[in-house]
C-alpha positions as CSV (number, residue, x, y, z in Angstrom):
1,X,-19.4,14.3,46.3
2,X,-16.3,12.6,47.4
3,X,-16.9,9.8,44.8
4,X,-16.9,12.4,41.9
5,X,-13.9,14.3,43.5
6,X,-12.0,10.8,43.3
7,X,-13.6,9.7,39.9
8,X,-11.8,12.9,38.5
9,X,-8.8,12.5,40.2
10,X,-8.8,9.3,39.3
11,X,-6.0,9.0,36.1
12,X,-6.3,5.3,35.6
13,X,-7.0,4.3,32.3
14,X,-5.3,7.8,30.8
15,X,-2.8,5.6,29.2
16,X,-5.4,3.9,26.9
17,X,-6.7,7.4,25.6
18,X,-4.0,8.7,24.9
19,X,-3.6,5.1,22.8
20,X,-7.0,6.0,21.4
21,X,-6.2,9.2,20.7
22,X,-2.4,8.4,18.9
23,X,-4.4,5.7,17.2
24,X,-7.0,7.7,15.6
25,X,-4.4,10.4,14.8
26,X,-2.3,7.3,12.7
27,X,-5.1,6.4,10.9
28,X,-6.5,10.1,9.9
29,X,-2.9,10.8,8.6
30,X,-2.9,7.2,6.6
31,X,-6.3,8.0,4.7
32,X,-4.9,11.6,4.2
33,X,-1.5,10.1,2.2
34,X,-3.7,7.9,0.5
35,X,-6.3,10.2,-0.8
36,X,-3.1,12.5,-1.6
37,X,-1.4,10.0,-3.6
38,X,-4.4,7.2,-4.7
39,X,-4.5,9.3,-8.6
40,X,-0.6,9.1,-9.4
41,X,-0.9,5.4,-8.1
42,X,-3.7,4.8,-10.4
43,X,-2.3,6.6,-13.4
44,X,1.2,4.6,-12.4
45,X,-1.4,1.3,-12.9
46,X,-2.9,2.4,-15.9
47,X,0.6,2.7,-17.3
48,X,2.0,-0.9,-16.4
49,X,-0.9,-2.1,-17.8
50,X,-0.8,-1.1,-21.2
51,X,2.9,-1.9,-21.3
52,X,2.0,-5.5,-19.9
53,X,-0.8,-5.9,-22.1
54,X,1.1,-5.8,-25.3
55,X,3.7,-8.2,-24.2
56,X,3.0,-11.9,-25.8
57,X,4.0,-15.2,-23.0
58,X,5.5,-17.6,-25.0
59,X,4.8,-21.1,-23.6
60,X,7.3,-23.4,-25.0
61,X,10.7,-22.8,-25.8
62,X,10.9,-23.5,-30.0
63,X,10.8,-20.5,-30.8
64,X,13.4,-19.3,-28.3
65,X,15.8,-22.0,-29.7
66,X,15.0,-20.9,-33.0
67,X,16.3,-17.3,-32.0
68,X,19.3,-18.6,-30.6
69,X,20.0,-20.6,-33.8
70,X,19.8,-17.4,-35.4
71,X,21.9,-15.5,-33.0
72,X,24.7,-18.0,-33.0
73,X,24.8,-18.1,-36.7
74,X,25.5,-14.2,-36.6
């Protein structure tokens, strides 16, 4: 009986749960932002998307010097 009377005494190791327990609490409140917020980020996605999409990379500069030309003569 004395060995369960110290075990419960005992308040080594209290630290770590309350760790554990912080821990878990961090995490819960992360997956709650994220299911809170994960449509507007999406639709936010969608939206730089199309805008990037129907934007044309140029890879060599003639036609930029061209505009210049053009810009200069103006």
């Amino acid at each position: 009986m004395n060995r369960h009377r110290a075990f419960l005494a005992d308040e080594r190791g209290a630290v770590t749960v309350d760790w554990v327990v912080l821990t878990a609490a961090t995490v819960g409140l992360g997956l709650a932002v994220m299911a809170q917020v994960r449509d507007g980020v999406e639709g936010l996605a969608g939206d730089i998307r199309s805008n990037l999409s129907g934007i044309e990379i140029r890879t060599s500069f003639e036609e930029w010097d061209a505009f210049r030309e053009a810009q200069a003569e103006d």
